[in-house]
C-alpha positions, -999 to 999 in steps of 0.1 A, spaced: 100 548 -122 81 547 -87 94 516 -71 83 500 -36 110 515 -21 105 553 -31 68 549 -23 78 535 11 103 567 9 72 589 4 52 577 37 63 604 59 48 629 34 13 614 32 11 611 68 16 647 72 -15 655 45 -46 654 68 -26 683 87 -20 704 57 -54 704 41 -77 717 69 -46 744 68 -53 745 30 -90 753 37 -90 776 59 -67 801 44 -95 798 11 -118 810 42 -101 839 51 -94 826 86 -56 832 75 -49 863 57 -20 879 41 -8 906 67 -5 876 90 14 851 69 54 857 68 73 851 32 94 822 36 125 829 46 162 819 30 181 790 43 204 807 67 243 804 66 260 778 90 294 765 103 317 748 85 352 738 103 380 725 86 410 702 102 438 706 87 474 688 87 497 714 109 529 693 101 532 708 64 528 742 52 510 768 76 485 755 87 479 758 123 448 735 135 408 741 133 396 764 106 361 778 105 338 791 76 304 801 69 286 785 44 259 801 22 236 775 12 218 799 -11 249 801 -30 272 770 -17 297 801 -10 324 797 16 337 824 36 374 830 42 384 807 67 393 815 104 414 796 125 391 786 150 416 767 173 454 758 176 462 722 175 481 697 161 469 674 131 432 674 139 423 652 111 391 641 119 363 658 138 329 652 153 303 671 170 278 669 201 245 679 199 232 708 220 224 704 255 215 729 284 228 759 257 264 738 248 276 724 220 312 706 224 332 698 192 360 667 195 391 662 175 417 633 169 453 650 173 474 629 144 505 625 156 529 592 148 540 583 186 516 605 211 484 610 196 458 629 211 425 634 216 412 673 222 374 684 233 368 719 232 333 740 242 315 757 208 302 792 204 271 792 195 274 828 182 306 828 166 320 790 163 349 799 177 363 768 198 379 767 234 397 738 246 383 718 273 409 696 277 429 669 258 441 631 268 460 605 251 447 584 226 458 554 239 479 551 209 502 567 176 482 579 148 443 584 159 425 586 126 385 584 133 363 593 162 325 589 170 302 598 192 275 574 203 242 585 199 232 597 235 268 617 234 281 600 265 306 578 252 333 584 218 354 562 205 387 563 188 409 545 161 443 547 166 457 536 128 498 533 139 493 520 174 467 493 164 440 499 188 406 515 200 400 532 228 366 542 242 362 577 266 334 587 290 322 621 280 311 640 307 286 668 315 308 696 305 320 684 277 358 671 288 370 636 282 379 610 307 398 580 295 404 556 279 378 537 297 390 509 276 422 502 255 418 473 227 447 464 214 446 449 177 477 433 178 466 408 200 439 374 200 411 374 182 425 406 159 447 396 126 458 380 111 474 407 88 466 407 51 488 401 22 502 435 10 534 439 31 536 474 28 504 489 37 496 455 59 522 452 80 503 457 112 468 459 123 456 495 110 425 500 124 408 527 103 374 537 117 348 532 141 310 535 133 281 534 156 254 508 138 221 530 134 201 519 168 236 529 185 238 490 200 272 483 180 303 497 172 317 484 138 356 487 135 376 490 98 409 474 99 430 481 69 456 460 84 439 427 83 412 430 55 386 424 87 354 446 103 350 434 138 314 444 161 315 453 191 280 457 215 280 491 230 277 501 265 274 535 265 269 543 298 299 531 310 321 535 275 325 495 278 327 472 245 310 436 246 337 406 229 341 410 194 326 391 165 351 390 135 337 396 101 365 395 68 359 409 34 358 385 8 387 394 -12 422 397 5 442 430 4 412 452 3 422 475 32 386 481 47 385 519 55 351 534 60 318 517 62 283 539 53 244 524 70 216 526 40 190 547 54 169 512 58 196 504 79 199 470 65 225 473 42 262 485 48 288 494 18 324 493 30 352 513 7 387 496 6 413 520 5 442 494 -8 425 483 -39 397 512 -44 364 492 -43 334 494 -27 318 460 -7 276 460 -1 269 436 32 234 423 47 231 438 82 213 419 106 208 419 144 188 404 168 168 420 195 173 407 227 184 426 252 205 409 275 222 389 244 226 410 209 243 400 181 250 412 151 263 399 118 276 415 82 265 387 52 288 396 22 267 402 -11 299 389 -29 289 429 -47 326 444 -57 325 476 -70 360 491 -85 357 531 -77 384 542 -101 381 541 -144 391 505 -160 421 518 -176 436 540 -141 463 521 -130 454 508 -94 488 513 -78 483 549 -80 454 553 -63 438 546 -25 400 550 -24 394 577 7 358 584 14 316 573 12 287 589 16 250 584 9 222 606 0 195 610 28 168 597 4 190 562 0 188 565 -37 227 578 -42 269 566 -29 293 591 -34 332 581 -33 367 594 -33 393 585 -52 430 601 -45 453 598 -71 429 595 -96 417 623 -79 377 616 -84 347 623 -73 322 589 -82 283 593 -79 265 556 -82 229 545 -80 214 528 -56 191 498 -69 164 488 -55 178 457 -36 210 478 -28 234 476 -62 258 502 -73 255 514 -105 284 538 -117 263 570 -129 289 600 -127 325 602 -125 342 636 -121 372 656 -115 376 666 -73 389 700 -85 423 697 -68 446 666 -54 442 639 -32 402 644 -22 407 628 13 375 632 24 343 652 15 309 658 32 268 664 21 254 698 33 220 693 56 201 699 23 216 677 4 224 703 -25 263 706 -19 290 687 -13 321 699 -4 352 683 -11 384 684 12 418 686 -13 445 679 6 475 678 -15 459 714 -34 452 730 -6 420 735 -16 381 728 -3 355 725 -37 320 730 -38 297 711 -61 259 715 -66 244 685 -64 210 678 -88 186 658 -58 168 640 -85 198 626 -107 222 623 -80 248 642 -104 271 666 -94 279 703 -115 314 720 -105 336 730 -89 313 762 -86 334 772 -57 368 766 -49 386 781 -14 421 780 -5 428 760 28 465 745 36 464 707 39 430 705 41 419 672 63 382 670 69 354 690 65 325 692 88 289 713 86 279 722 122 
């Protein structure tokens, strides 16, 4: 059915007609020929790295594969770096011929942040330098969008810290050091276990890069933050809760309108939709999450929810599609997305291995490769662009206690 939204979708494409039909008509006039056209050529492989969790088994830090996206074939992975528990990875743009990959170093009481210089040959990775994370347990980092400023959540120490980037590529901080165990954080939320402290889980740059929105698993809250990120400075924070207590907010994903923002709950595996809404004024922005009261369960009606944490989201580029992880149940989930931003459950399928902690889109949006941790395995599935559906595992490559996957 062609709705407003996919004809809005298909605006980009008509603009670009009147350029392609006077290209049209002149290669009927002979102005182009054949000995000057080139056949198109094949998608061409690229980088994939890999963290890993160095504390079990063999693993030893950041792996590196190439990706075929002809195929969706992985080669055999390289350790691209040494370093402890990098479980969660992001990536510069390049500048002035350098690329500069970053990396969250795990560990319970001294955790770590690492940057290191990319080549753009190889991949291969060479540290720059590495400074505390401000706190045990780092989990997430981001870059902002003009790659001057990254943020961290620390999940055991209970805090966020923020780091100026600087022209090479090394780290200087933390600029700033929040910690979530004090005024206006908390209160915690009702499961004793999992909730027994602030757990901040993630931090996610809003799409126009003026906000940082922080996950806390700890007390069933998303605070905002307004970005300055010239200086790696956060404005005061506005508090936003989920609606149902004991969700255990984890990772948030922007609709490509950038109005709407789904939230996964690892605690009891749903999936929240909230109205995004900002205003524009410079010297005073605001932003604010309105809850939907829209609560998606990710795992089958009859799965017993104790065994299972709900791990990761994405969303196609074309808006139409969520993808989830479920470990335990150890699921793959593809949904719909309506017209007006509802889930509808189209697909649920088997990750290929155990404990799917996190998984990632390729640049074309026909793969998606699957991080196993608890296997010791990375899947590949083909993904169908018009049905959102995904057919695998067509690939399937050994990696120790796979982390986090990331294309580059």
């Amino acid at each position: 059915m062609f709705t407003r939204r996919r004809f809005l979708l298909t605006l980009p494409a008509l603009a670009a007609l009147p350029r392609a039909v006077p290209e049209a008509a002149a290669q009927r006039s002979g102005i182009f020929t054949g000995r000057f056209r080139s056949a198109p050529q094949p998608p061409q492989p690229s980088f994939v790295y890999f963290g890993t969790d160095t504390a079990k088994g063999i693993a030893r830090g950041i792996y590196i594969s190439r990706f075929d996206p002809a195929t969706g074939a992985l080669s055999h992975p390289q350790l691209a770096a040494e370093t402890a528990r990098p479980s969660f990875l992001a990536t510069s743009q390049q500048e002035a011929g350098q690329r500069f990959l970053y990396a969250v170093n795990e560990l319970d009481t001294a955790g770590a942040v690492t940057s290191f210089r990319m080549n753009p040959a190889t991949g291969a990775l060479v540290k720059i330098n590495q400074v505390s994370s401000g706190g045990g347990g780092p989990c997430y980092i981001s870059l902002d969008a003009t790659f001057r400023t990254a943020f961290v959540a620390n999940y055991l120490g209970a805090s966020v810290s923020t780091y100026s980037i600087q022209p090479g590529g090394a780290l200087e901080g933390p600029v700033e050091h929040l910690d979530y165990r004090e005024p206006p954080f908390g209160p915690r939320g009702p499961n004793s276990v999992r909730q027994d402290s602030s757990h901040p889980h993630s931090t996610h740059l809003s799409p126009d890069n003026r906000f940082l929105l922080v996950s806390d698993l700890g007390t069933d809250k998303i605070s905002i933050f307004t970005v300055d990120a010239a200086h790696a400075k956060l404005g005061p924070p506005t508090m936003f809760s989920v609606g149902h207590p004991g969700a255990g907010p984890r990772h948030i994903a922007f609709h490509p309108n950038g109005r709407w923002v789904y939230s996964i709950n690892e605690l009891d595996s749903t999936i929240d939709r909230f109205l995004w809404t900002t205003t524009s004024s410079r010297t005073a922005p605001h932003a604010l999450l309105i809850n939907t009261d829209e609560v998606i369960k990710t795992i089958a009606h009859d799965f017993p929810a104790a065994k299972n944490t709900a791990a990761e989201l994405a969303i196609s580029a074309d808006g139409n599609f969520l993808y989830a992880s479920n470990r335990g149940e150890d699921t793959l989930v593809v949904y719909a997305i309506a017209d007006e931003g509802p889930l509808t459950l189209i697909q649920r399928i088997p990750c290929g291995g155990r404990t799917p902690r996190q998984f990632t889109l390729d640049r074309s949006g026909r793969w998606l490769l699957c991080g196993n941790q608890d296997s010791g395995t990375v899947t590949v599935f083909r993904r169908d662009g018009a049905t959102g559906k995904l057919m695998g595992p067509v690939h399937s490559m050994p990696l120790d206690s796979v982390f986090f996957t990331l294309f580059a």
